[in-house]
mmCIF file of the N, C-alpha and C atoms, coordinates in Angstrom:
data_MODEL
# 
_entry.id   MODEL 
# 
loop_
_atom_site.group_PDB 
_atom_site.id 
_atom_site.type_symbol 
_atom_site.label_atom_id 
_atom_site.label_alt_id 
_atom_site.label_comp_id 
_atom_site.label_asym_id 
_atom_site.label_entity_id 
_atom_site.label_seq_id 
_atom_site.pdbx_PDB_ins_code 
_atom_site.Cartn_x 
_atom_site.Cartn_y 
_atom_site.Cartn_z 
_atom_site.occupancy 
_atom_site.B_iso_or_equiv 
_atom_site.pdbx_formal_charge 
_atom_site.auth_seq_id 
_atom_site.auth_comp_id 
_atom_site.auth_asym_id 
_atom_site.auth_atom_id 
_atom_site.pdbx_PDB_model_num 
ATOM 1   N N  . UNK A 1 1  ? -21.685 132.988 3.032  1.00 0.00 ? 1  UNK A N  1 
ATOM 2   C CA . UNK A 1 1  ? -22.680 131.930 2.931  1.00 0.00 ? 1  UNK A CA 1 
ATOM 3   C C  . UNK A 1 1  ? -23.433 131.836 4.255  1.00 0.00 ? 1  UNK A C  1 
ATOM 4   N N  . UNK A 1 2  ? -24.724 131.610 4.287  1.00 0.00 ? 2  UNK A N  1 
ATOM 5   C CA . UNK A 1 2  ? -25.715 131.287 4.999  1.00 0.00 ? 2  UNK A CA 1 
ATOM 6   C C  . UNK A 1 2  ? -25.397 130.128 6.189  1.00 0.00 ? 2  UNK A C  1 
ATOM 7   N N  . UNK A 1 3  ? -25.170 130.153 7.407  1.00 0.00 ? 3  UNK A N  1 
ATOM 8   C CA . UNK A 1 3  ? -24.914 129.095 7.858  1.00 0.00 ? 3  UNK A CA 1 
ATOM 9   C C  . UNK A 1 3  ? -26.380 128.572 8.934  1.00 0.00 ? 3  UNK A C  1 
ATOM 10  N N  . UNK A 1 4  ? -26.290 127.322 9.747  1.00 0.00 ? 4  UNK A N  1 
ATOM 11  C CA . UNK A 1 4  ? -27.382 127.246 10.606 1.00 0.00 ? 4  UNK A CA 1 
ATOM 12  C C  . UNK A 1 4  ? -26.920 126.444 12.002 1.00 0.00 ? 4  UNK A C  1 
ATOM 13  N N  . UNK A 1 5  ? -27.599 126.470 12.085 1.00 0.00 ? 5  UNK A N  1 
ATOM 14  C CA . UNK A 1 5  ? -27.019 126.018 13.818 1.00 0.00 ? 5  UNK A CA 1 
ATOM 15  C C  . UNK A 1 5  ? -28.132 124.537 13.782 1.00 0.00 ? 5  UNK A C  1 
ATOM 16  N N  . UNK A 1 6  ? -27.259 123.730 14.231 1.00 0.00 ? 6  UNK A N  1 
ATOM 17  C CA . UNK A 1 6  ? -28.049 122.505 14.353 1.00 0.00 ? 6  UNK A CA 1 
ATOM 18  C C  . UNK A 1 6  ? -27.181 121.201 15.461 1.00 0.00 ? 6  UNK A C  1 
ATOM 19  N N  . UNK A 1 7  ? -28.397 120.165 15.535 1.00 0.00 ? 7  UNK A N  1 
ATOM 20  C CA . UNK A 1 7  ? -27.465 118.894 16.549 1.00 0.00 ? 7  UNK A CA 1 
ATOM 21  C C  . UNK A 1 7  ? -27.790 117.958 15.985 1.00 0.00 ? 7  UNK A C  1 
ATOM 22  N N  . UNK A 1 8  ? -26.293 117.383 16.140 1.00 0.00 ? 8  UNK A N  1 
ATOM 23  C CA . UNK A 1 8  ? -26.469 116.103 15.548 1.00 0.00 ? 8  UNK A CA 1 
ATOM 24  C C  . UNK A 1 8  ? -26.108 114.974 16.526 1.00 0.00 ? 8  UNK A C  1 
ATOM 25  N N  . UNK A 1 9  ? -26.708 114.339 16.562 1.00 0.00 ? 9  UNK A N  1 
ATOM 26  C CA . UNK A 1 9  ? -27.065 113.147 17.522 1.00 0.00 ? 9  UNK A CA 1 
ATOM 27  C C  . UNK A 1 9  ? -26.225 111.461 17.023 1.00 0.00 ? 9  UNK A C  1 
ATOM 28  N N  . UNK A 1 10 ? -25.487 111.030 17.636 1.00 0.00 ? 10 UNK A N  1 
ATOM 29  C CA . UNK A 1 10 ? -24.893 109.998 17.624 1.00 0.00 ? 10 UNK A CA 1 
ATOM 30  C C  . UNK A 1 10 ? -24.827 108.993 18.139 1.00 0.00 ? 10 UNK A C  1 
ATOM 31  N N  . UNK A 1 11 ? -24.896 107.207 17.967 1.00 0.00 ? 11 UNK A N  1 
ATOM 32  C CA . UNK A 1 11 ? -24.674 106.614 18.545 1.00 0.00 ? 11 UNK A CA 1 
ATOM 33  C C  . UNK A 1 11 ? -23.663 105.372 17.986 1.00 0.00 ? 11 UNK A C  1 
ATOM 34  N N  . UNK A 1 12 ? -22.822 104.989 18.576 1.00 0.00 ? 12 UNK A N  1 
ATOM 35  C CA . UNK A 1 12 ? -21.643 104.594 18.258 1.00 0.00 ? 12 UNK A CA 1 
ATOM 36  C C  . UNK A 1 12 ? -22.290 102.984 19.380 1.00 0.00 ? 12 UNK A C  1 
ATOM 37  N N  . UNK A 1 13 ? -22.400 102.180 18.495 1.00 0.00 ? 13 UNK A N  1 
ATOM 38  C CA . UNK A 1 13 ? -22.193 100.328 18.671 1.00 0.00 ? 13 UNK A CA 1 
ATOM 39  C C  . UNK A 1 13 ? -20.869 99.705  18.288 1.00 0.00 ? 13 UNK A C  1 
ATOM 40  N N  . UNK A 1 14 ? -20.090 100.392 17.254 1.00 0.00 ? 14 UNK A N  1 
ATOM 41  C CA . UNK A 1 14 ? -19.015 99.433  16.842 1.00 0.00 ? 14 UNK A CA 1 
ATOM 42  C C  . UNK A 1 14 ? -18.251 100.252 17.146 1.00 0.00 ? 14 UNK A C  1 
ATOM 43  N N  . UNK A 1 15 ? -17.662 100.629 18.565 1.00 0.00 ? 15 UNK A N  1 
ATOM 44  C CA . UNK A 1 15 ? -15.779 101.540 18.764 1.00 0.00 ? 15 UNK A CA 1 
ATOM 45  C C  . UNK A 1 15 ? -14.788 101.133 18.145 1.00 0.00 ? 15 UNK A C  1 
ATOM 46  N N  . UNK A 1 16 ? -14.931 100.248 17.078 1.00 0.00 ? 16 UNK A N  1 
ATOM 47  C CA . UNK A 1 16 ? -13.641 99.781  16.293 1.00 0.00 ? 16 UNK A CA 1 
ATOM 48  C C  . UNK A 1 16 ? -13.986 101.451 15.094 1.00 0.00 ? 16 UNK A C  1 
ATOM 49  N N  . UNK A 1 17 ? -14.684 101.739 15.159 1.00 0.00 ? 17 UNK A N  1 
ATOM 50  C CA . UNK A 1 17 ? -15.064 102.890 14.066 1.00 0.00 ? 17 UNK A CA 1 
ATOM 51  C C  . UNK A 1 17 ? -14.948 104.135 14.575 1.00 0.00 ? 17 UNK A C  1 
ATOM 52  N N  . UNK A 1 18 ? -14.625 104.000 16.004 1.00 0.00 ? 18 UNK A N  1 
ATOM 53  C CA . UNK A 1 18 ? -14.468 105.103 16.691 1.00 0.00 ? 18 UNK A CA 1 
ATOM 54  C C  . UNK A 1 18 ? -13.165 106.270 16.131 1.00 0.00 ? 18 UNK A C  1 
ATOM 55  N N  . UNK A 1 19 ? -11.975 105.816 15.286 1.00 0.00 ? 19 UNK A N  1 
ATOM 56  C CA . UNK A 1 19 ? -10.556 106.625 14.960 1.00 0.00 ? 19 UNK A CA 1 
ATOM 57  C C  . UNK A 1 19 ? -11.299 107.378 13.716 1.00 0.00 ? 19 UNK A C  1 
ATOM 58  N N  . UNK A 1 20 ? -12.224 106.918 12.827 1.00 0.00 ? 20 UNK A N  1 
ATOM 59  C CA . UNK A 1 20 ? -12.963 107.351 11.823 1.00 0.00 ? 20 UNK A CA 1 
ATOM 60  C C  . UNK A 1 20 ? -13.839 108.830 11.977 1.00 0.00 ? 20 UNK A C  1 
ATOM 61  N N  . UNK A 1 21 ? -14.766 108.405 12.856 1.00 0.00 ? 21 UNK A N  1 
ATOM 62  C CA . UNK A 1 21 ? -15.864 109.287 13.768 1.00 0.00 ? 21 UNK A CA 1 
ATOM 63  C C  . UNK A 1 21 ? -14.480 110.322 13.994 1.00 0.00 ? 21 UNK A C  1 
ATOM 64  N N  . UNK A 1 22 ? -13.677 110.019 14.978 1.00 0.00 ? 22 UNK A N  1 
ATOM 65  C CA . UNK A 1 22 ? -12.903 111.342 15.329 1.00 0.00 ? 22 UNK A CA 1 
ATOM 66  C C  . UNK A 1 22 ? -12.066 111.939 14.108 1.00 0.00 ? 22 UNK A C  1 
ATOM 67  N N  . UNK A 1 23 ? -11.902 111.430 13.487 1.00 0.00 ? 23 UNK A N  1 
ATOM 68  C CA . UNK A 1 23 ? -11.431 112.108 12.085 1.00 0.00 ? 23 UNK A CA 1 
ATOM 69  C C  . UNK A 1 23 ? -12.160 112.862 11.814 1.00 0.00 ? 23 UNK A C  1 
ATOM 70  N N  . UNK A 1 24 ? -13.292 112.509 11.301 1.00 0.00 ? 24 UNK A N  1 
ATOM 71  C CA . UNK A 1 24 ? -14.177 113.335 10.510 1.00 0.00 ? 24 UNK A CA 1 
ATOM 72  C C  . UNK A 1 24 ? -14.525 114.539 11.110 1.00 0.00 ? 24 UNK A C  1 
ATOM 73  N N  . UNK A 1 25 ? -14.585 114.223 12.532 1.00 0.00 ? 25 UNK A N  1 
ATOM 74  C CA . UNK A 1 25 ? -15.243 115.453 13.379 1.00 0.00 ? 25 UNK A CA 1 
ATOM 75  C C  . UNK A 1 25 ? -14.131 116.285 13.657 1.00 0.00 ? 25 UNK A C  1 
ATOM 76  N N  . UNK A 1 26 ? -12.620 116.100 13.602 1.00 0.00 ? 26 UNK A N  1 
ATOM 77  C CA . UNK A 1 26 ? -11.372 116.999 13.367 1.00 0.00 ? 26 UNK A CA 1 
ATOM 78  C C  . UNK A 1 26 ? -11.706 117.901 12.154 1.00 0.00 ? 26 UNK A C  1 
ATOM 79  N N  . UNK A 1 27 ? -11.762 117.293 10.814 1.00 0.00 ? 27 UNK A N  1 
ATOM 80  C CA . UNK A 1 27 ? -11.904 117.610 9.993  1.00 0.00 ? 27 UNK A CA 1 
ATOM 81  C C  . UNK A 1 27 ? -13.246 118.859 9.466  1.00 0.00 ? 27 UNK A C  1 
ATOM 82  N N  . UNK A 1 28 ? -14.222 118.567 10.713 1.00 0.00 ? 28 UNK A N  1 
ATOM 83  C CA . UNK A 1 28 ? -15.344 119.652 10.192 1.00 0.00 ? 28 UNK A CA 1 
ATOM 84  C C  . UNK A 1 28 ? -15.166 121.019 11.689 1.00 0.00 ? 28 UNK A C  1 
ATOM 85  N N  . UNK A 1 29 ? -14.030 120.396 12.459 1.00 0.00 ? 29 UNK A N  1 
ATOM 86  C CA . UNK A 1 29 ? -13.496 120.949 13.604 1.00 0.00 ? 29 UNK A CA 1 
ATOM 87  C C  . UNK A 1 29 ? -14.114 122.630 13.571 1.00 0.00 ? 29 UNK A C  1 
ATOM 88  N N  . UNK A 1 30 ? -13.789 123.274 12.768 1.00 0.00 ? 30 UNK A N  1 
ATOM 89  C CA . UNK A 1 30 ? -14.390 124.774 12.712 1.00 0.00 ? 30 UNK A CA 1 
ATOM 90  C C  . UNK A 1 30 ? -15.062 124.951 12.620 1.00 0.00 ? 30 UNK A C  1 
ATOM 91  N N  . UNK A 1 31 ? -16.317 124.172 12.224 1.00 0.00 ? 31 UNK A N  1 
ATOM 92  C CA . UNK A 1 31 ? -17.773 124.448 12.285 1.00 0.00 ? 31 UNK A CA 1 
ATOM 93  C C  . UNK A 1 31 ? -18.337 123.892 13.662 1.00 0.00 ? 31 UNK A C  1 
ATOM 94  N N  . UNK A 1 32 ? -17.640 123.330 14.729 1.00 0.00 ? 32 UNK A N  1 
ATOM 95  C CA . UNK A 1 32 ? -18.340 122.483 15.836 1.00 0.00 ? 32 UNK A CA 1 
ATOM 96  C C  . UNK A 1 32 ? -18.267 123.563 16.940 1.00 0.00 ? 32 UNK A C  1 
ATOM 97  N N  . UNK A 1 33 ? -19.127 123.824 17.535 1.00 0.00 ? 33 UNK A N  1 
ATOM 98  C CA . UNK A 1 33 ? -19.129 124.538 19.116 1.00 0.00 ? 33 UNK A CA 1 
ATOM 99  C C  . UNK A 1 33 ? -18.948 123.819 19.929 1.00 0.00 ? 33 UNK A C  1 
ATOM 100 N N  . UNK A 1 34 ? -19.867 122.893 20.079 1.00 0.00 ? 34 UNK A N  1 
ATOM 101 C CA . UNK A 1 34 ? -18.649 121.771 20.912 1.00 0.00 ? 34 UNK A CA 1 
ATOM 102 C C  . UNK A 1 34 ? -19.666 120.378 20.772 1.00 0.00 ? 34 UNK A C  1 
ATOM 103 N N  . UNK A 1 35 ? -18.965 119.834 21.725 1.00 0.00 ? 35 UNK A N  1 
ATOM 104 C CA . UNK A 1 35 ? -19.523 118.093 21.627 1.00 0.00 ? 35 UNK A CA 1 
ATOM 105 C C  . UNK A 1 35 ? -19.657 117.547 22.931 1.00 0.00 ? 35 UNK A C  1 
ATOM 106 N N  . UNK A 1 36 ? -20.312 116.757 23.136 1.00 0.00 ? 36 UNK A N  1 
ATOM 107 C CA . UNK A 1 36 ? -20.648 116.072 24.564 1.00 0.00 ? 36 UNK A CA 1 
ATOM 108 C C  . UNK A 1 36 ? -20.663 114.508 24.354 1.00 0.00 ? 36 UNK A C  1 
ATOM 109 N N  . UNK A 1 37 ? -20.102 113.779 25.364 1.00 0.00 ? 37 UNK A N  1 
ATOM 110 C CA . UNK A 1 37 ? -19.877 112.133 24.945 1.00 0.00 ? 37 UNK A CA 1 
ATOM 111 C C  . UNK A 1 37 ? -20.268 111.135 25.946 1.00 0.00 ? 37 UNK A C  1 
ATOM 112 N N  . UNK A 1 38 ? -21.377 110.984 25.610 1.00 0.00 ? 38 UNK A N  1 
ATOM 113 C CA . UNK A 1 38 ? -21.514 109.551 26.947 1.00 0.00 ? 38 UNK A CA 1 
ATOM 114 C C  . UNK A 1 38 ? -21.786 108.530 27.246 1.00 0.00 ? 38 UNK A C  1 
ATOM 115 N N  . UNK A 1 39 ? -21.090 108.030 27.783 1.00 0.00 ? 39 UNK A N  1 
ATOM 116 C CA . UNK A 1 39 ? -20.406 106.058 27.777 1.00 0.00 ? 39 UNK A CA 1 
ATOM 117 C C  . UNK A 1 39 ? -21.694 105.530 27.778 1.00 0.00 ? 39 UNK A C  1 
ATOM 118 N N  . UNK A 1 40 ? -22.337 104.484 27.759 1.00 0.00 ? 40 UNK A N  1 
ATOM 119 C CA . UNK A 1 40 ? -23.807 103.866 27.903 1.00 0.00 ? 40 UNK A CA 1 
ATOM 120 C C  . UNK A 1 40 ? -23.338 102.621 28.757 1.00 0.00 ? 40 UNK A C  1 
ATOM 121 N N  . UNK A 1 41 ? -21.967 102.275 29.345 1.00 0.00 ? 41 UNK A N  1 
ATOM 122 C CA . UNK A 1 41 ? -21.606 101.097 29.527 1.00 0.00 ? 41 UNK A CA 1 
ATOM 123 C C  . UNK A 1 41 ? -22.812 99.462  30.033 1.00 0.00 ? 41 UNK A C  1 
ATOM 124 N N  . UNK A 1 42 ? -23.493 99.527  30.091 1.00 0.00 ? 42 UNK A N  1 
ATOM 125 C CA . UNK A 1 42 ? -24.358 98.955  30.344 1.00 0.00 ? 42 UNK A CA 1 
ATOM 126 C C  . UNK A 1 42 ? -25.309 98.498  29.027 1.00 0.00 ? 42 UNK A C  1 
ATOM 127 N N  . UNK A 1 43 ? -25.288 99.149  28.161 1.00 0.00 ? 43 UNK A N  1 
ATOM 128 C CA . UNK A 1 43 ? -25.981 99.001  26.819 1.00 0.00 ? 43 UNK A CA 1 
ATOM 129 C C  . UNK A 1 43 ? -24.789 98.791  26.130 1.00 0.00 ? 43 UNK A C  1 
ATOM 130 N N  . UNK A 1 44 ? -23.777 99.254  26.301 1.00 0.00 ? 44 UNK A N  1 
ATOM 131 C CA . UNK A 1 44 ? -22.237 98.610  25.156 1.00 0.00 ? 44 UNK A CA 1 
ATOM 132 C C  . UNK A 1 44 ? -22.743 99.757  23.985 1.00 0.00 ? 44 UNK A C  1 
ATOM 133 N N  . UNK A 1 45 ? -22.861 101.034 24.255 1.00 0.00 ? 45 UNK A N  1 
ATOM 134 C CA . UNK A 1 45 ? -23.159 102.444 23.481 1.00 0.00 ? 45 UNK A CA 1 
ATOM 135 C C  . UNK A 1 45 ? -22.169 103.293 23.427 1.00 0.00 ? 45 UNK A C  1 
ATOM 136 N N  . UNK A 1 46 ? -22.287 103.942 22.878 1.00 0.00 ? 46 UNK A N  1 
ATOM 137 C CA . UNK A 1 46 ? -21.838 105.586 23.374 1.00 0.00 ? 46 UNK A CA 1 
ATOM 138 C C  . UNK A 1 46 ? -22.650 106.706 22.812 1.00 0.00 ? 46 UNK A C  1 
ATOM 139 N N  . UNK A 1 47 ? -23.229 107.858 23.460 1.00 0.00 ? 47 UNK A N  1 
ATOM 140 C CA . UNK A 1 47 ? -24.035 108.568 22.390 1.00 0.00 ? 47 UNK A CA 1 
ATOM 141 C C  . UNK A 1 47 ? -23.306 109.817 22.862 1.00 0.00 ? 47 UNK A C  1 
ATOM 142 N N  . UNK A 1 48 ? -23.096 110.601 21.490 1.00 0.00 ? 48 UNK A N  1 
ATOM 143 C CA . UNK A 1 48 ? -22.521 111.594 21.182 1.00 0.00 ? 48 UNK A CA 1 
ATOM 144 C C  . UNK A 1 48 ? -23.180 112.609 20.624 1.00 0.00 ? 48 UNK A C  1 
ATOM 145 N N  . UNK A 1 49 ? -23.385 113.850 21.300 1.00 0.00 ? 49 UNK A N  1 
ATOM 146 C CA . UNK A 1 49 ? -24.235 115.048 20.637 1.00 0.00 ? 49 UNK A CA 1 
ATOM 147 C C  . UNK A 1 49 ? -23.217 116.215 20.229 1.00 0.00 ? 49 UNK A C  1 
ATOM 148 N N  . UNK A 1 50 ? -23.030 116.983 19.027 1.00 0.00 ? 50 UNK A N  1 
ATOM 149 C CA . UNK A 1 50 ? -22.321 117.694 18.611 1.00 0.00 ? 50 UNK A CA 1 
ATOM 150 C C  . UNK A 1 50 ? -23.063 118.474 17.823 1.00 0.00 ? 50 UNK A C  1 
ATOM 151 N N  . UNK A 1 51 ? -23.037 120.297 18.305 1.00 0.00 ? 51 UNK A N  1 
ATOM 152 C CA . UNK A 1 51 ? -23.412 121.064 17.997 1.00 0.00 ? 51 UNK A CA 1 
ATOM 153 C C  . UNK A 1 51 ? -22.485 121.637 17.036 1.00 0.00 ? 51 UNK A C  1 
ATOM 154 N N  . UNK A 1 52 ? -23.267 122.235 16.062 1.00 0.00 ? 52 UNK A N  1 
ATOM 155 C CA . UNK A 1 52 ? -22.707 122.539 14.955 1.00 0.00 ? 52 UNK A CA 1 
ATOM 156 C C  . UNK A 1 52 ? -23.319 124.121 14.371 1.00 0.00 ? 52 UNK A C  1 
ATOM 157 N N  . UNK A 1 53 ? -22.150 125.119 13.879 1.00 0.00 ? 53 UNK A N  1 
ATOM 158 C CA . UNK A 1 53 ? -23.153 126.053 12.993 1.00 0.00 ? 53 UNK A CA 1 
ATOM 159 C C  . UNK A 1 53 ? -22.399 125.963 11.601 1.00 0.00 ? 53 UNK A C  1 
ATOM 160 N N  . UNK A 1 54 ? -22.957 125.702 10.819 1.00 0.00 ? 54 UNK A N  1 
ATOM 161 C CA . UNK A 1 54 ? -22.256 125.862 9.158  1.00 0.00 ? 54 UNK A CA 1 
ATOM 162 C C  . UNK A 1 54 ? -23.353 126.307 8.502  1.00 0.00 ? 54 UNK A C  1 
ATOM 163 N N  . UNK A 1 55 ? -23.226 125.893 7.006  1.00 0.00 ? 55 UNK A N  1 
ATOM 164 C CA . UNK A 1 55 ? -23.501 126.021 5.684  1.00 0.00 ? 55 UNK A CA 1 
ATOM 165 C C  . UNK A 1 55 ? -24.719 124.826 6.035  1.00 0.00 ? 55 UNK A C  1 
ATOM 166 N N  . UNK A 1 56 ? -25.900 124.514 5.637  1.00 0.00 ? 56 UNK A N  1 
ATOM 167 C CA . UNK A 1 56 ? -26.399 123.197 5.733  1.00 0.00 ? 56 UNK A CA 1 
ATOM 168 C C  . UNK A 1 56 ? -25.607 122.220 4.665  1.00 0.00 ? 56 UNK A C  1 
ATOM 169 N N  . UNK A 1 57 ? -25.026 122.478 3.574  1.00 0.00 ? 57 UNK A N  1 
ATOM 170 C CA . UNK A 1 57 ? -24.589 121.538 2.444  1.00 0.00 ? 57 UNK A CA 1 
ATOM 171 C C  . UNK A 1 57 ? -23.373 120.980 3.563  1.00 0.00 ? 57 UNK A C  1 
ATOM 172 N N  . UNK A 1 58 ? -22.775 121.793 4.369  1.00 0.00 ? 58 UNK A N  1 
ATOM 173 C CA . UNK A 1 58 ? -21.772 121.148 4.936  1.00 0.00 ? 58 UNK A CA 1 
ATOM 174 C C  . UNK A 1 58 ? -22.176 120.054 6.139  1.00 0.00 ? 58 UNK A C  1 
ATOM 175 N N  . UNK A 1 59 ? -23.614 120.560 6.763  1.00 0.00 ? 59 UNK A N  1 
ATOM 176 C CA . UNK A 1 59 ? -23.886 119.639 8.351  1.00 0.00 ? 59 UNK A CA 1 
ATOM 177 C C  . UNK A 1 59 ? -24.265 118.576 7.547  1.00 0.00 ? 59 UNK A C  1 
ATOM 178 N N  . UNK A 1 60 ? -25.302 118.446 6.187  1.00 0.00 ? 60 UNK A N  1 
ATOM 179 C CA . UNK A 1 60 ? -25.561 116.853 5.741  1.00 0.00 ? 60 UNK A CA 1 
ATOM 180 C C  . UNK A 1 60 ? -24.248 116.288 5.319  1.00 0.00 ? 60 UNK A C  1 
ATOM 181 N N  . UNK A 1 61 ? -23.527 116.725 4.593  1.00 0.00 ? 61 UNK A N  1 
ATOM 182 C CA . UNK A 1 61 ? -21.564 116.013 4.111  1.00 0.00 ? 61 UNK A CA 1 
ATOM 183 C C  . UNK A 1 61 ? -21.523 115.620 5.653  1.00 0.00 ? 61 UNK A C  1 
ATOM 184 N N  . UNK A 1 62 ? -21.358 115.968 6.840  1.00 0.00 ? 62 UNK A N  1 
ATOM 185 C CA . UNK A 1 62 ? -20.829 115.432 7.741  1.00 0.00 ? 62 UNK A CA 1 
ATOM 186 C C  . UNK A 1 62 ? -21.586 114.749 8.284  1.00 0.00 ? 62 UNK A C  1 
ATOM 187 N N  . UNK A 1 63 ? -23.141 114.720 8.642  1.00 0.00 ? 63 UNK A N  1 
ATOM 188 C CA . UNK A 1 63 ? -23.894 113.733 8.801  1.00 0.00 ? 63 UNK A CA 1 
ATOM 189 C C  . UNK A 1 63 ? -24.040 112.440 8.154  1.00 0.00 ? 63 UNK A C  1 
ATOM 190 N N  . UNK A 1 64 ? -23.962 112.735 6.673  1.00 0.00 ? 64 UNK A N  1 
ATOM 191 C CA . UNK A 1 64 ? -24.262 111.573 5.878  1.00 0.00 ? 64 UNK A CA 1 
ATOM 192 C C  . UNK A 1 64 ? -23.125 110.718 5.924  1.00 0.00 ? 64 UNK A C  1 
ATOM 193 N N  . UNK A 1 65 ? -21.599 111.252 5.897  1.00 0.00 ? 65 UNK A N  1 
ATOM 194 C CA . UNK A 1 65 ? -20.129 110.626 6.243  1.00 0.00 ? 65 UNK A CA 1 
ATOM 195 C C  . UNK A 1 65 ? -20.295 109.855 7.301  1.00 0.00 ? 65 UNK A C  1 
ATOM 196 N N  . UNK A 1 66 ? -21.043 110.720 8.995  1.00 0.00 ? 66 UNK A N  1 
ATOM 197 C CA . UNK A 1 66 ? -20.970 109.407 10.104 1.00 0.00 ? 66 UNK A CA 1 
ATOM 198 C C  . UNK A 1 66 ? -21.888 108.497 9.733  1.00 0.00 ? 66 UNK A C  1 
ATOM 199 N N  . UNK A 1 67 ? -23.036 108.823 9.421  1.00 0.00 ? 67 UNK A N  1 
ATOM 200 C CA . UNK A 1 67 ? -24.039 107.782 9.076  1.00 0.00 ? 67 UNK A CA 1 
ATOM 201 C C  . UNK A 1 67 ? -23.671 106.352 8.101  1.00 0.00 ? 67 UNK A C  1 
ATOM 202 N N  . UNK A 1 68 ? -22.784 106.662 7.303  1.00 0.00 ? 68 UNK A N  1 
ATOM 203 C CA . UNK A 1 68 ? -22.334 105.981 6.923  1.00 0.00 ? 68 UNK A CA 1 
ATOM 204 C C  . UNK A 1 68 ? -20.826 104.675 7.241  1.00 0.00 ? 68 UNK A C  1 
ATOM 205 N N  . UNK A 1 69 ? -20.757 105.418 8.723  1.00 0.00 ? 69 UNK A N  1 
ATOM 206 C CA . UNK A 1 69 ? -19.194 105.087 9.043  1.00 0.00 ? 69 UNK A CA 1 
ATOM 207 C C  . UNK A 1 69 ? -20.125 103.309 10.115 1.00 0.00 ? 69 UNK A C  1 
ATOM 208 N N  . UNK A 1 70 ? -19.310 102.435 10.044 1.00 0.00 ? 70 UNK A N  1 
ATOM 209 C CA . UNK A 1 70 ? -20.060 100.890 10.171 1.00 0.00 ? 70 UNK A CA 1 
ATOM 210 C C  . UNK A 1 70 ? -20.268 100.974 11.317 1.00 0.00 ? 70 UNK A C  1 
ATOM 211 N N  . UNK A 1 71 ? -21.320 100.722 12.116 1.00 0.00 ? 71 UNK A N  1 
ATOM 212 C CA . UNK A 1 71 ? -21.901 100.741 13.090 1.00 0.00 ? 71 UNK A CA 1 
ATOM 213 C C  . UNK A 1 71 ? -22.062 101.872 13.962 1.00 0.00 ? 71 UNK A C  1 
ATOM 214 N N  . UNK A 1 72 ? -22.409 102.939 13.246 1.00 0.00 ? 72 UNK A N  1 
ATOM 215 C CA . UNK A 1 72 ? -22.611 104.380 13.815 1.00 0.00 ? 72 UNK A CA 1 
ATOM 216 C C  . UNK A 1 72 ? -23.694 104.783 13.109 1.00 0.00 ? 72 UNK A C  1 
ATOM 217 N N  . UNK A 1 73 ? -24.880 105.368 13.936 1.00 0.00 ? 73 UNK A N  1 
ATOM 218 C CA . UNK A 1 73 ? -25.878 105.804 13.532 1.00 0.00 ? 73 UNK A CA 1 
ATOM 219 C C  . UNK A 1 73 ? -25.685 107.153 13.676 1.00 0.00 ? 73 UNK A C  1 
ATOM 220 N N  . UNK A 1 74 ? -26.593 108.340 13.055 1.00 0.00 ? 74 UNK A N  1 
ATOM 221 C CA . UNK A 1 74 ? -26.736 109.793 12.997 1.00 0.00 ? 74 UNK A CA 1 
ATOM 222 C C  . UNK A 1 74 ? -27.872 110.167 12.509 1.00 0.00 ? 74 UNK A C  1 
ATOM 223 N N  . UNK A 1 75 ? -28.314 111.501 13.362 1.00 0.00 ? 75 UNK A N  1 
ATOM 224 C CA . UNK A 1 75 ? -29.350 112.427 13.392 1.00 0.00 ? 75 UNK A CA 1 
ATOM 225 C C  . UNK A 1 75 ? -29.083 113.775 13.602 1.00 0.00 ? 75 UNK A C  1 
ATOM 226 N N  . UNK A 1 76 ? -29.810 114.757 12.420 1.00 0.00 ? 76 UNK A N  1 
ATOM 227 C CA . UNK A 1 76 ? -29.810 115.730 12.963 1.00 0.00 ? 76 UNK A CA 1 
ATOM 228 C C  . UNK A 1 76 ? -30.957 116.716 12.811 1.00 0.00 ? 76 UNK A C  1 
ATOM 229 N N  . UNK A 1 77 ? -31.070 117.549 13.602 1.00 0.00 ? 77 UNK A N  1 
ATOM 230 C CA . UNK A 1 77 ? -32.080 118.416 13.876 1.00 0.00 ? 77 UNK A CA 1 
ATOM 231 C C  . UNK A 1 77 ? -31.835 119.783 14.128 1.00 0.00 ? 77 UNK A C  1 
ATOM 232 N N  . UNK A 1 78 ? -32.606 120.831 12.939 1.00 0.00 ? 78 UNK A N  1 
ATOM 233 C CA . UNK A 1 78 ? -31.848 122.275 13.286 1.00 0.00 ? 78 UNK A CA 1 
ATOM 234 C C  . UNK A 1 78 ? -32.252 123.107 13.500 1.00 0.00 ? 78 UNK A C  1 
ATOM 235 N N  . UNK A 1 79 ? -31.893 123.856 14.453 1.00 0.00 ? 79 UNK A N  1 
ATOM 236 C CA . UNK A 1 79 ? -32.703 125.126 14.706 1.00 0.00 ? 79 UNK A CA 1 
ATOM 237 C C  . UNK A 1 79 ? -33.478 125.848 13.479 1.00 0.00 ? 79 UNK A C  1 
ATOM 238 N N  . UNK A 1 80 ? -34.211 126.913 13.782 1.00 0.00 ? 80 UNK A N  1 
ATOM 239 C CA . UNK A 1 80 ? -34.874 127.854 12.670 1.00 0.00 ? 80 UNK A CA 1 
ATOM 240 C C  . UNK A 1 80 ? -34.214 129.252 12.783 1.00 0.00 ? 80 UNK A C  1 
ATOM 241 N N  . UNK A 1 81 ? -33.569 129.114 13.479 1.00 0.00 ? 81 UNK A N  1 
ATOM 242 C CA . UNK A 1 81 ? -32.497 130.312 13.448 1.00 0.00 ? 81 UNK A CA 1 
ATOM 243 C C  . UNK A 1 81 ? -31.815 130.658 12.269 1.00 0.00 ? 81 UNK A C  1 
ATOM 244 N N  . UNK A 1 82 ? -31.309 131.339 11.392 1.00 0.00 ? 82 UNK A N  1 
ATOM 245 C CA . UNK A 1 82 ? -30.164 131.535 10.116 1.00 0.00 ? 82 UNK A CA 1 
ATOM 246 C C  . UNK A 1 82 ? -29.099 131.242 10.806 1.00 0.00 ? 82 UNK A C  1 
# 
């Protein structure tokens, strides 16, 4: 299967949702190259960027999962690369 390389962009307001977020991102663990995490302490944030290469059916399942997780927003944007 066709995979793509893409980033998905995170921002985390509610850290009570934070054990969720790391689940999910265990769970898609083999498709991630890696991830970068940083505190906003001053805004009460955290924004999280995690590069990804899969299947696209798989980067929206995992996008649309954080997007949906309570007080966590998500974006992603993908290369034009295959």
């Amino acid at each position: 299967m066709e995979t793509r390389v893409a980033l998905i962009g995170i921002i985390v307001e509610n850290v009570d949702s934070t054990p969720q977020l790391n689940q999910l991102l265990h769970e898609y663990g083999s498709y991630i190259i890696g991830r970068m995490g940083i505190p906003y302490r001053e805004r009460k944030v955290n924004i999280i960027s995690v590069a990804i290469d899969a299947p696209q059916d798989v980067i929206n399942a995992l996008s649309g999962k954080i997007g949906r997780l309570d007080g966590i927003t998500a974006k992603t944007a993908y290369s034009n690369i295959g």
